[in-house]
C-alpha positions in Angstrom: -26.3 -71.0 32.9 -26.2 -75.0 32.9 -23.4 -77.3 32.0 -24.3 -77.4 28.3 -25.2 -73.6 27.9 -21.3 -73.2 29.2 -19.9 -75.8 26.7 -21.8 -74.3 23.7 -20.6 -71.1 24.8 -17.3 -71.9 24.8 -17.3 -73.7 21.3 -18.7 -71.0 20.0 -15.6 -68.8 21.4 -13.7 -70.6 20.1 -14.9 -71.2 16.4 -14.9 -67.3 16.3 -10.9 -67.0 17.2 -10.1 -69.5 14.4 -12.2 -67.4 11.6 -10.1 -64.6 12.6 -7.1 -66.2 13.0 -7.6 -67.7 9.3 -8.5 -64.5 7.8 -5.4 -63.3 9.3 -3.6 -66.1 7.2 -5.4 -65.5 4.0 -5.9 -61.3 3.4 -8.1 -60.6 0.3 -6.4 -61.1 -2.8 -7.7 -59.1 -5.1 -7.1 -59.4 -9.1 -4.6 -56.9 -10.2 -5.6 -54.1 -12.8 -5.3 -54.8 -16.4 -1.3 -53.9 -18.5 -1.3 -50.7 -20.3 1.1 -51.6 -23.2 2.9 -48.4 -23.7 4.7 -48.9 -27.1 8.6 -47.9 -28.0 8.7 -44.4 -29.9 10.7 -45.0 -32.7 14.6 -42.9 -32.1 15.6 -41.2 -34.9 19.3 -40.0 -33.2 21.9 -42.1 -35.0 24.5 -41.4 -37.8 23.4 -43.0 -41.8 24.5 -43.6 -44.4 22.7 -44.3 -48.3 21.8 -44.3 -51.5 19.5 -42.7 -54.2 18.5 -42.4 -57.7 16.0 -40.2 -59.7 16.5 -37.2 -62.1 17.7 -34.2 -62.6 16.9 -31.0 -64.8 18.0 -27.3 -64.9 17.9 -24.4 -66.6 21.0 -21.9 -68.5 20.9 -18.1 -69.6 23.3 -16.6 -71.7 24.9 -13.5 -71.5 23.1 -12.9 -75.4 19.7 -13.8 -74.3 20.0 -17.8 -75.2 17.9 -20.4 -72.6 18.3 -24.0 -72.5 16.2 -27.0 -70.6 18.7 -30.0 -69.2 17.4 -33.2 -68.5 19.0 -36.5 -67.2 19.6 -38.9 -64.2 20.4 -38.2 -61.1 22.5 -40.6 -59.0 24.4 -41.1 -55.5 25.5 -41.6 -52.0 25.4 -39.5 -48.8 26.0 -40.0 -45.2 24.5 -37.9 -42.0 23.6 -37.6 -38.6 20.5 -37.0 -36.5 19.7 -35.9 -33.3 16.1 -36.0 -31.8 14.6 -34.0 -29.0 10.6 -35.2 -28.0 9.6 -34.9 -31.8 12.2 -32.8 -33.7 14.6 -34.1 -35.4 18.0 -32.1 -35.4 20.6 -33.2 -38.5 23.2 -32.5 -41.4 23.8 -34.2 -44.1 26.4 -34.3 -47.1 25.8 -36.2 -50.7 27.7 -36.7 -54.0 25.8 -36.6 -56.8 26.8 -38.1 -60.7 24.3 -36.3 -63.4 23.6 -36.5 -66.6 22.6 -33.3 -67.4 22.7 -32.1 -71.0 21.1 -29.3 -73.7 21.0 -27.3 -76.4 19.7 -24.0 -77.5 20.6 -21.8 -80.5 21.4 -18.5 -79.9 19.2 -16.0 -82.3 23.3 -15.1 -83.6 22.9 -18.4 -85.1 25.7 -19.8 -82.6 24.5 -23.3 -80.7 25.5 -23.4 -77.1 25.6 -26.7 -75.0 25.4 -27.5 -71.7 26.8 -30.4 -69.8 26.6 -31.3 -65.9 28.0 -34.5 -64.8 28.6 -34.2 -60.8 27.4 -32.0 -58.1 27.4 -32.2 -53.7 25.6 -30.6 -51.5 26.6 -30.2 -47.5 23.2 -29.1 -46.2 21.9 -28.9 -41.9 18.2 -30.5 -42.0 15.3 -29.9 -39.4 12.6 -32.4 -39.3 9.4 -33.9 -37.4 8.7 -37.2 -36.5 5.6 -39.4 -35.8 7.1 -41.7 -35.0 9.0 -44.0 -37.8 7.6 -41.0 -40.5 9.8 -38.5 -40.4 9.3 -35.3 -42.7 11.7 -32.9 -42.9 13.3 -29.7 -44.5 17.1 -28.9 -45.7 19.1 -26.1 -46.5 23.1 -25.3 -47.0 25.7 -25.3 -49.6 26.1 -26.3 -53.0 28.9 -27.0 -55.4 28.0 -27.8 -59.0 30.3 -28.2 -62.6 29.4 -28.0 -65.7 31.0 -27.4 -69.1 29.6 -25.2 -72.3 30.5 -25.6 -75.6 29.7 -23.0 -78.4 29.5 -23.2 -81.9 29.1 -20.6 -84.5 27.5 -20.8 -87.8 31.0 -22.6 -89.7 31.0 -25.3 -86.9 33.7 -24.4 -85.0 33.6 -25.0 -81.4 34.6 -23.6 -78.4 34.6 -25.0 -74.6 34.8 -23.9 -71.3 34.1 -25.4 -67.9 33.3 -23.7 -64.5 33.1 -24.7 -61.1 30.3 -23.1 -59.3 29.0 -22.5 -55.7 25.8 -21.9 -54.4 22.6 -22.8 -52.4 21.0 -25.7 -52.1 17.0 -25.7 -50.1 14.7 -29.1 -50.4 12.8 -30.8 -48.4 11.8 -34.6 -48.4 9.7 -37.7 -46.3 11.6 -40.8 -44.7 10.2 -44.1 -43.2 11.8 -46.1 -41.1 11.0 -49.8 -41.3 13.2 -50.8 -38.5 16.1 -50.1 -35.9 18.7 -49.4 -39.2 16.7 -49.7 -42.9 14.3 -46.8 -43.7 13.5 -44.9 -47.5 13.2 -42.0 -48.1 12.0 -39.5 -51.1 13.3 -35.6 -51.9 13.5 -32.8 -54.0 16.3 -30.4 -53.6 16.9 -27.2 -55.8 20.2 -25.7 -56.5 20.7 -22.3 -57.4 24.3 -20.1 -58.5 24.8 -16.8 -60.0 26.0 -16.2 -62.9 29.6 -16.9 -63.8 31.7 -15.9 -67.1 33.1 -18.7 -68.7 36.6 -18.3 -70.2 36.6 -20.3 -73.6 39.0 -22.2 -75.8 39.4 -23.4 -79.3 39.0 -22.2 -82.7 35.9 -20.4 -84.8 34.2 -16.5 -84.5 32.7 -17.3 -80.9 33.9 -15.1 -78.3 36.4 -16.2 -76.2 34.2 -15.1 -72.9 30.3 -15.9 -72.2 28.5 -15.1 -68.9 26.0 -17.9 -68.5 23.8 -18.9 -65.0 23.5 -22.2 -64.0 20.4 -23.9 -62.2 19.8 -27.5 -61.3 16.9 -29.3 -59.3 16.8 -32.5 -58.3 13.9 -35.1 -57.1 15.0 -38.6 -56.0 14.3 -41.5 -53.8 16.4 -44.0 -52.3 17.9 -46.0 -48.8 19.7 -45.2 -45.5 21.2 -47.3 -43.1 21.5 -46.4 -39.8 23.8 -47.4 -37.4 
């Protein structure tokens, strides 16, 4: 080989080891793979507290074959808990409720009985399902109503007595969340009790003793805060 064949030779040694060298340097960057955004489920767990309004209407037998149709508002506050595993949604839940509940029916003795309902509660365990900030749900539990009846025979003299009754309560109902503590929520709940005898007072030809059944349903909507 001649003096210049050994000189190319060598350059050409030499711009090899530098390519590799700089590779060495620089490895391939390669562009990363694209962010799956993975969004927050919304968590339902948490204790509330709220508020609601609607109406109210029930229903009374008499022990001599008299019905009567309540109607009026339905108002109150109620406080509770959840717990959430995956998608179910574990809670109880306790409300007072002011009514307004009031009829009348005449008996075919000629005697008018009335019914009046101002306050009933309701301690109830719920079990719901959630996608995600909807959350439907069903309740069930205890119930504890009063009421007051008045009776009237044909001269127009009255009679009262009041009674404090316990029962069931069963509903079910929808809630949305619109954030971390403010969601609203619609339900119906129905109230039954058995039939209780009434112990009266006052003057006139009524008897002093009446069994009459009591039940009351419910349908509202209202507001919980969560905390």
């Amino acid at each position: 080989m001649g003096r210049w064949g050994v000189v190319i030779l060598s350059l050409s040694c030499a711009v090899a080891s530098c390519s590799v060298e700089a590779a060495d340097l620089y490895p391939d960057i390669r562009p990363a793979g694209p962010v799956i955004y993975m969004p927050r489920v919304f968590d339902w767990t948490g204790i509330y507290v709220g508020g609601f309004l609607g109406g109210s209407w029930a229903s009374t037998a008499w022990d001599d074959g008299a019905l009567a149709s309540l109607h009026g508002f339905a108002g109150g506050g109620q406080v509770g808990a959840n717990l959430q595993a995956g998608s179910v949604v574990f809670g109880v839940n306790a409300d007072l409720v002011g009514m307004g509940l009031s009829g009348t029916v005449t008996a075919v003795s000629g005697r008018t009985h009335a019914t009046t309902s101002h306050w009933a509660t309701t301690i109830t365990g719920r079990l719901g399902y959630t996608f995600d900030r909807l959350l439907l749900y069903g309740k069930g539990g205890m119930a504890v109503v009063q009421d007051q009846e008045t009776t009237t025979d044909t001269a127009g003299l009255s009679k009262i007595g009041t009674a404090t009754r316990f029962g069931w309560a069963a509903g079910a109902g929808g809630e949305f969340a619109f954030d971390r503590h403010w969601s609203v929520f619609a339900e119906y709940v129905a109230l039954g009790f058995v039939s209780q005898i009434i112990n009266f007072t006052g003057a006139g030809a009524a008897p002093a003793q009446a069994k009459v059944n009591l039940s009351v349903q419910r349908a509202v909507g209202g507001v919980n805060y969560r905390f």
